[in-house]
C-alpha positions in Angstrom: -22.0 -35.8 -16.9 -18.4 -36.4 -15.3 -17.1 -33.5 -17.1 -19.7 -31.4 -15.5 -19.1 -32.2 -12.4 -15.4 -31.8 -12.9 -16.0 -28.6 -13.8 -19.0 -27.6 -11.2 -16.1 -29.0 -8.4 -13.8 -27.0 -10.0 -15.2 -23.8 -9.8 -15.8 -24.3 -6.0 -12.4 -25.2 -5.2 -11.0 -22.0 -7.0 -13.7 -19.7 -5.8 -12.0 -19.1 -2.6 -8.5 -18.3 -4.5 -10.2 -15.4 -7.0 -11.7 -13.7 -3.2 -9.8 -10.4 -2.2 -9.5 -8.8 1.6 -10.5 -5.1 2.1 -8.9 -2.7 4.0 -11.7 -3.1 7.4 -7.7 -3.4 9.5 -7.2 0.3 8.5 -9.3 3.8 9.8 -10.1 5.1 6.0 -11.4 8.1 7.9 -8.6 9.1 9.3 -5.3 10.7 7.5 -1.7 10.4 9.1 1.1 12.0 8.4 4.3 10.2 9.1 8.0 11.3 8.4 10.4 8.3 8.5 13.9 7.1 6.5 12.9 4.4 4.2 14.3 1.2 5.0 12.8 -0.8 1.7 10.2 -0.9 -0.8 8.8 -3.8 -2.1 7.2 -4.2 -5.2 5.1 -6.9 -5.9 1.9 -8.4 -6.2 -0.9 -8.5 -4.7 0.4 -5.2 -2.8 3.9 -2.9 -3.0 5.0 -2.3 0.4 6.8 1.1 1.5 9.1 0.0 5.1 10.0 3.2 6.9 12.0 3.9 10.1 10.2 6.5 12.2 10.7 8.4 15.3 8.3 8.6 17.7 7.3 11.7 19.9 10.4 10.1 22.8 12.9 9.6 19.5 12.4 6.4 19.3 12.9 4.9 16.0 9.5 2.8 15.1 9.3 0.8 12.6 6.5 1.5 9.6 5.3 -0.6 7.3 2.7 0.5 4.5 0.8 -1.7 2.3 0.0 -0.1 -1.3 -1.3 -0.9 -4.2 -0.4 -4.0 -7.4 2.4 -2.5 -9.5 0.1 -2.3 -12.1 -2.2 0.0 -10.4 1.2 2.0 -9.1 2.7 1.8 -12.6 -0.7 3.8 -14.2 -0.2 6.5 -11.3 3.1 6.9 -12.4 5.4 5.0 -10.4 8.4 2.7 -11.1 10.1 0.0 -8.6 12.7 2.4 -8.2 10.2 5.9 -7.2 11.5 5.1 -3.2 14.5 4.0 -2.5 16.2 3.0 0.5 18.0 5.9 2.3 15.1 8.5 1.5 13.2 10.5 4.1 9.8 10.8 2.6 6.2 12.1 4.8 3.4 9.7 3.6 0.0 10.5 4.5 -1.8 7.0 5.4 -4.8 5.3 6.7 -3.6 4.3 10.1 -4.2 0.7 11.6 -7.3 1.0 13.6 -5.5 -0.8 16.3 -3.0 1.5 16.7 0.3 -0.7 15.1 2.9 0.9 13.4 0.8 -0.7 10.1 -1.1 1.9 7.3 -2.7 1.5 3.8 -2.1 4.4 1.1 -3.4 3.8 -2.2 -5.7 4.5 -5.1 -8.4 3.6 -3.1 -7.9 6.4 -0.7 -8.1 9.9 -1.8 -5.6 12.0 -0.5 -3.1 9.8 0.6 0.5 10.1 -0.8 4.5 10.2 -0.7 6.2 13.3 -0.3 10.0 13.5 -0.6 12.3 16.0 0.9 12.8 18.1 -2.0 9.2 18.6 -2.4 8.3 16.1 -5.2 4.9 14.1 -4.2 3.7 11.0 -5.7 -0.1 9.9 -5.4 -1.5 6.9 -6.1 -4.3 8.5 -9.1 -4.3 6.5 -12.3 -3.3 9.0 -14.8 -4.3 7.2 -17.7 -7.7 7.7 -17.4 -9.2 11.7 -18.2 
């Protein structure tokens, strides 16, 4: 009887820690198109994070930061840690915050977002192991 209750007190305790926030901060209705100079990308779990430098409409440089999926979810749209690099100007089209901060999701999740370098080359967030 101990053990059970160990284990029912257990599984209450770590309930919490297995829970995973959506995306409610971000317009998933909207698509955004930003053009910025990539200041860092992070990758790491839970979410990779693009960092971008962008000017605003007065040339103001505003900076971006754009959560993104696990690396295992970026890894099976074929991604590596090093796809953005620092230095690169790169137009990502994002959910935007809903409140208007220089914030945005792009991911798997959202259809039609995605990274598009200055020579052309795009990256989406689509598994492409799956047919």
């Amino acid at each position: 009887m101990k053990s059970l209750t160990l284990v029912l007190t257990l599984l209450i305790l770590c309930t919490p820690a297995s829970a995973h926030h959506g995306n409610s901060a971000y317009d998933e209705q909207a698509r955004v198109s930003i053009k910025g100079v990539v200041t860092e990308f992070v990758w790491t779990n839970p979410h990779s994070q693009i960092y971008l430098d962008v000017k605003d409409k007065n040339g103001n440089i505003v900076h971006w930061g754009v959560e993104t999926n696990s690396p295992a979810i970026l890894t099976r749209a074929g991604w590596t840690s090093r796809s953005v690099k620092p230095g690169e100007e790169v137009t990502i089209i994002l959910c935007p915050a809903k409140n208007g901060a220089p914030i945005a999701y792009a991911g798997s999740g959202d259809p039609g977002t995605k990274v598009i370098f200055s020579n052309g080359k795009e990256l989406d967030f689509l598994d492409k192991t799956t047919k």
